[in-house]
C-alpha positions in Angstrom: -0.8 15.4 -41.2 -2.0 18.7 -40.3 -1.4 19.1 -36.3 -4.1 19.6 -34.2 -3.0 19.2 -30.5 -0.3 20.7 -28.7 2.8 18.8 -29.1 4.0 18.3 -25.5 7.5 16.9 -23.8 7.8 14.9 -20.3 11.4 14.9 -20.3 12.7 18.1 -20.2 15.9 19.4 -17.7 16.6 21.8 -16.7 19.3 23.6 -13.6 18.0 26.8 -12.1 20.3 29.7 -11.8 19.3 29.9 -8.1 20.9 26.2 -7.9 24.5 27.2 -9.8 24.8 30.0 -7.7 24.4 28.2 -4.5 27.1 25.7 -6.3 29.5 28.1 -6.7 29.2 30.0 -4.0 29.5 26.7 -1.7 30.3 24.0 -3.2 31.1 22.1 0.1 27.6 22.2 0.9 26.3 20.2 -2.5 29.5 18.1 -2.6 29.6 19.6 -6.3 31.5 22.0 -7.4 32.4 23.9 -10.9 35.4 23.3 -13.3 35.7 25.1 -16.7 33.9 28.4 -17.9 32.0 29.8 -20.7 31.1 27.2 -23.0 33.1 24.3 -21.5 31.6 24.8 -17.9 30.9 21.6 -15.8 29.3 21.4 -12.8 30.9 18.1 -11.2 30.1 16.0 -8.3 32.7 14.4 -5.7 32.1 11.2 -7.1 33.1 13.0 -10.5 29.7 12.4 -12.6 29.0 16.0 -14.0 26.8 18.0 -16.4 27.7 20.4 -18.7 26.1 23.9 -18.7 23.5 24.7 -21.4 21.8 28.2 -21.8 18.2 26.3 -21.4 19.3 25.0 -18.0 18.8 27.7 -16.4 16.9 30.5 -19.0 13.6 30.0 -19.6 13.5 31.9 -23.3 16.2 29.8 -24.1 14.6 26.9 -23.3 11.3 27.9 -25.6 14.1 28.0 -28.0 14.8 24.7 -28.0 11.4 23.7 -28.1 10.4 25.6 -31.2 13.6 23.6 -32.9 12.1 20.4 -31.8 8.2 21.4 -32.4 7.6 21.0 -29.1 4.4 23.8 -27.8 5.1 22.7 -23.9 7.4 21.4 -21.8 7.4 19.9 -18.6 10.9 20.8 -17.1 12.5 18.4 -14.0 15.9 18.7 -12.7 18.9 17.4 -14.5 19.7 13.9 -12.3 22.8 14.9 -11.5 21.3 17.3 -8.9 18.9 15.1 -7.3 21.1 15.5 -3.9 20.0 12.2 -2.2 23.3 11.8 -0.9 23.4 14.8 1.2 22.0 15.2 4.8 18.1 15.2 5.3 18.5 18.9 6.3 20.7 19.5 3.5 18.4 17.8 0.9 15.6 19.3 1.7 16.8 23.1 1.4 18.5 21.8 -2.0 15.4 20.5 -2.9 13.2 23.8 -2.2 15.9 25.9 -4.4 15.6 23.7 -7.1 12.1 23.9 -6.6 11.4 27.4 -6.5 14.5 28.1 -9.4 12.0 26.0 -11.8 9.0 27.8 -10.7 10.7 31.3 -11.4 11.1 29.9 -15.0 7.6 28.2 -15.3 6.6 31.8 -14.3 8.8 33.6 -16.9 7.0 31.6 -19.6 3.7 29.7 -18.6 2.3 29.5 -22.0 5.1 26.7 -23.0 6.3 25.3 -19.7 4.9 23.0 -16.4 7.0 22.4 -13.5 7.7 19.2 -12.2 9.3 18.7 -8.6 12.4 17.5 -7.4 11.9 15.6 -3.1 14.8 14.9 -0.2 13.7 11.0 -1.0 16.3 10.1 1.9 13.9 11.4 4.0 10.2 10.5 3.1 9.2 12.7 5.9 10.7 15.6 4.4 9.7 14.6 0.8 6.1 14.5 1.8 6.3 18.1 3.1 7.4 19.5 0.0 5.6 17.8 -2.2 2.4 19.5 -0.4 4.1 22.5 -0.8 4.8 22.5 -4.4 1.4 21.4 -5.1 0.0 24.3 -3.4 2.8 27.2 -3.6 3.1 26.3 -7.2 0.6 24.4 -8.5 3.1 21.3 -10.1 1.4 18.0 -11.0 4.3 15.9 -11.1 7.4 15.3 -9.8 10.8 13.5 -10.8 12.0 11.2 -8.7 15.3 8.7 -9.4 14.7 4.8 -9.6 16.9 4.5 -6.8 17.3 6.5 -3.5 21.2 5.5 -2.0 20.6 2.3 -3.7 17.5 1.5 -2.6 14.7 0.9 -5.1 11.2 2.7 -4.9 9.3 -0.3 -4.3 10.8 0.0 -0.5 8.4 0.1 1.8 9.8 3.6 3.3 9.2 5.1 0.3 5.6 4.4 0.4 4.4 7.3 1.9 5.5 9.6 -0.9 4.1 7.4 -3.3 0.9 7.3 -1.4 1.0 11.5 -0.8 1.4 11.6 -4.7 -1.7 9.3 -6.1 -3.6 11.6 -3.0 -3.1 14.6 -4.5 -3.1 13.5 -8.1 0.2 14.1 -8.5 2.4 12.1 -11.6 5.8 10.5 -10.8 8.7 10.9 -13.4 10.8 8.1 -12.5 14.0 8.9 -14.1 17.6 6.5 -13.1 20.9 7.9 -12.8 24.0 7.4 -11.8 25.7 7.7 -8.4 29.2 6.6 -7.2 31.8 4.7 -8.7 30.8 2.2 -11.5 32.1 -1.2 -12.4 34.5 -1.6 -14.9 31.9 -3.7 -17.2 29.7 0.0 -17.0 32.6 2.3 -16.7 33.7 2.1 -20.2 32.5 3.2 -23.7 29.3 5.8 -21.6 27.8 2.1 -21.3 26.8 3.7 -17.2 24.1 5.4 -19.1 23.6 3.8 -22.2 23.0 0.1 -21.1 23.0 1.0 -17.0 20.0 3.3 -16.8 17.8 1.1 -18.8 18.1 -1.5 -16.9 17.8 0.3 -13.3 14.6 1.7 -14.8 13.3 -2.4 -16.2 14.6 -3.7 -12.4 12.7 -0.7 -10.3 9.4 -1.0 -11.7 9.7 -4.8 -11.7 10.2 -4.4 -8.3 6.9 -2.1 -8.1 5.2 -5.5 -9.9 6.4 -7.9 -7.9 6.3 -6.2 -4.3 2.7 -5.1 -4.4 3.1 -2.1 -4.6 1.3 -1.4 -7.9 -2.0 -3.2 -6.2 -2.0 -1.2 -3.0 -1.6 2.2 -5.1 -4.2 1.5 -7.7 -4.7 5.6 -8.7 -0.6 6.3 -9.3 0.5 7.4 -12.4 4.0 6.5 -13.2 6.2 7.4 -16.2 9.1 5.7 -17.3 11.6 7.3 -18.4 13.9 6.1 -22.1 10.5 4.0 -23.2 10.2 2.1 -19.9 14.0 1.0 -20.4 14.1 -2.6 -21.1 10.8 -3.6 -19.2 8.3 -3.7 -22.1 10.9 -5.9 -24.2 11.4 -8.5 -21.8 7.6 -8.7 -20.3 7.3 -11.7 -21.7 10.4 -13.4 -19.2 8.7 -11.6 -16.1 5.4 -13.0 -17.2 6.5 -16.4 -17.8 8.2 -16.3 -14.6 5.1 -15.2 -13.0 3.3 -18.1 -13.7 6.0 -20.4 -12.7 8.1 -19.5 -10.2 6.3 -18.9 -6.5 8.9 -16.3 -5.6 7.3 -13.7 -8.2 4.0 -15.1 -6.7 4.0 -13.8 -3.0 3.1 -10.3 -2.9 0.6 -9.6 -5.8 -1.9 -11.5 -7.5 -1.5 -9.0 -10.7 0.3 -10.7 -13.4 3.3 -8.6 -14.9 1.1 -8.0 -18.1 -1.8 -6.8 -16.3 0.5 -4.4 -14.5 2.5 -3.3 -17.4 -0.6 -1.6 -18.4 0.0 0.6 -15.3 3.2 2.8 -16.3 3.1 5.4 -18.6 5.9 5.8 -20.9 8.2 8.3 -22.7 9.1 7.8 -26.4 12.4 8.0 -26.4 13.9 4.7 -27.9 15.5 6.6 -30.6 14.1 4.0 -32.9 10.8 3.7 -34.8 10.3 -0.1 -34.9 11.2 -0.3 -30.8 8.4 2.4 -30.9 5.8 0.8 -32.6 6.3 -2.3 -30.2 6.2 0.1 -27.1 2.9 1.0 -28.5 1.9 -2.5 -29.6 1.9 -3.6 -26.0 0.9 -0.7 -23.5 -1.8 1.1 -25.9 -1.0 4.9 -27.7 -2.7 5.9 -24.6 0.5 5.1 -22.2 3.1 7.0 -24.5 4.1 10.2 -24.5 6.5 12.5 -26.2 10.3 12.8 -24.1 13.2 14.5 -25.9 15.6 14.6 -23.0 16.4 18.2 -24.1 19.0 19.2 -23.9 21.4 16.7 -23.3 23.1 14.9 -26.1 21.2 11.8 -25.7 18.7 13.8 -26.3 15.9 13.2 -29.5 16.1 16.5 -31.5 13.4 15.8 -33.9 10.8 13.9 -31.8 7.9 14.5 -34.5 9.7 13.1 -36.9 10.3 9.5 -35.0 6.6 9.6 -34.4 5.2 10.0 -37.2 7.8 7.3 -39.0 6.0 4.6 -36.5 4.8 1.8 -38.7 0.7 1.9 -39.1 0.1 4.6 -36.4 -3.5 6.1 -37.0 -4.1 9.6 -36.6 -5.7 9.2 -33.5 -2.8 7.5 -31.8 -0.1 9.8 -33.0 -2.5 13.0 -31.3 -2.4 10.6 -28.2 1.7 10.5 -27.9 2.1 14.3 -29.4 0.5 15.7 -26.8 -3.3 14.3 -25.6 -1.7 11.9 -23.2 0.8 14.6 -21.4 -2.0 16.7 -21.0 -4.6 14.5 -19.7 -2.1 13.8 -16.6 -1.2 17.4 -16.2 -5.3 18.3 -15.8 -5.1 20.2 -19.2 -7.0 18.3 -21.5 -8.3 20.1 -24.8 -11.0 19.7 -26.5 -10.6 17.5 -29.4 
């Protein structure tokens, strides 16, 4: 099939050079610090979780490079989680957060043809978050920010975290909701990488749950979520929260939405890394909800993310132009005529 949208990617990190910089020069201050050089540098937390350096972290012509390897035409870069800095003082958060800010800015500038920034907030303080989201949205014009399914262990369904999910569907604003990991694991998840492979899905299935169950979902009725990782393990086991919906009380007493209904209200990335789990993502939110994410450019990353689209079982044209790129581009304001 001849392509006739532009092919565009959710999930796309990035670390500004303004942000390593600030690392190196004082690491005390990001409780990070840097290990290694040239090609086997790490930037490393306290709580030793760490992220390798890659050229399109930071440079925004080598990040179009990567693009054109994976056919991707835009890309909507967010911070890599390991720099999310909600452990660090409000104060502290919130300058890390404006760096990080401004650092992906200076790159969406350097090539605004191919990418779209998407924030980074100090969620341990919702004050402070609400500030610079306003300030993003008008110094730089984002329409979506990243924020991690968890703030020190607290979910976003909180009621604390309202406000900045409020501030968000106000200003028409999409949330990336993307887990991570913080702290020291337990030995079930700290073998075999199974802390991200089988412990991010399932903080991503448990957050939004919580989003179903707590009401939150009703009172926001205009916010656009995306999951991160195809929803994680939330659209394979709807079935269980649906079931348990209609007969348990407990899952009765905030919403009258049934987890169905509300499942509907998430978008989600593509990246399952499998075709058939892809076609059943698609079977039960709609093409509409789905959207290309590579992950770039980690190794869990999806290199050829055309590819796994178009081997979806009985996708019609119209859907596959829905996850390429219509979908993205809808919630980023930028739809095309088609």
């Amino acid at each position: 099939m001849t392509r006739s949208v532009r092919t565009v990617d959710v999930h796309s990190h990035v670390l500004p050079r303004e942000m390593m910089e600030a690392i190196r020069s004082r690491p005390r201050d990001y409780q990070m610090r840097v290990e290694g050089s040239g090609e086997k540098e790490i930037f490393i937390r306290d709580d030793r979780h760490s992220t390798p350096v890659y050229a399109e972290f930071h440079n925004a012509d080598a990040k179009v490079a990567g693009m054109d390897r994976r056919g991707i035409d835009v890309s909507v870069i967010s911070v890599t989680p390991v720099v999310f800095f909600y452990w660090l003082d409000a104060d502290a958060g919130l300058a890390a957060s404006r760096l990080l800010n401004d650092g992906i800015a200076r790159m969406v500038a350097a090539r605004p043809e191919r990418l779209r920034g998407m924030a980074t907030l100090p969620m341990q303080d919702p004050d402070a978050a609400v500030t610079e989201l306003e300030r993003v949205v008008k110094e730089h014009c984002f329409r979506s920010v990243e924020l991690g399914c968890r703030v020190r262990g607290e979910l976003l369904a909180e009621a604390r975290f309202r406000p900045v999910l409020r501030r968000a569907q106000e200003l028409g604003v999409f949330i990336f909701s993307h887990p991570y990991v913080a702290g020291s694991l337990p030995p079930d998840l700290g073998c075999y990488y199974l802390g991200n492979l089988a412990g991010l899905p399932l903080d991503t299935a448990l957050m939004a749950a919580h989003l179903m169950f707590s009401g939150a979902l009703d009172e926001l009725p205009d916010l656009d979520i995306v999951l991160a990782h195809g929803g994680g393990y939330l659209p394979y086991q709807i079935g269980r929260l649906e079931h348990g919906y209609k007969v348990r009380k407990e899952a009765r007493a905030n919403t009258s939405s049934s987890p169905l209904e509300l499942l509907r209200r998430f978008h989600f990335d593509a990246l399952t890394h499998d075709p058939d789990a892809l076609r059943f993502l698609v079977a039960k939110v709609g093409a509409e909800r789905v959207m290309i994410g590579t992950d770039a450019p980690f190794d869990m990353a999806e290199d050829d993310p055309l590819a796994k689209i178009n081997a979806i079982p009985g996708l019609t044209d119209d859907e596959r132009e829905r996850i390429m790129g219509l979908n993205a581009l809808e919630l980023l304001g930028e739809e095309e005529a088609h």
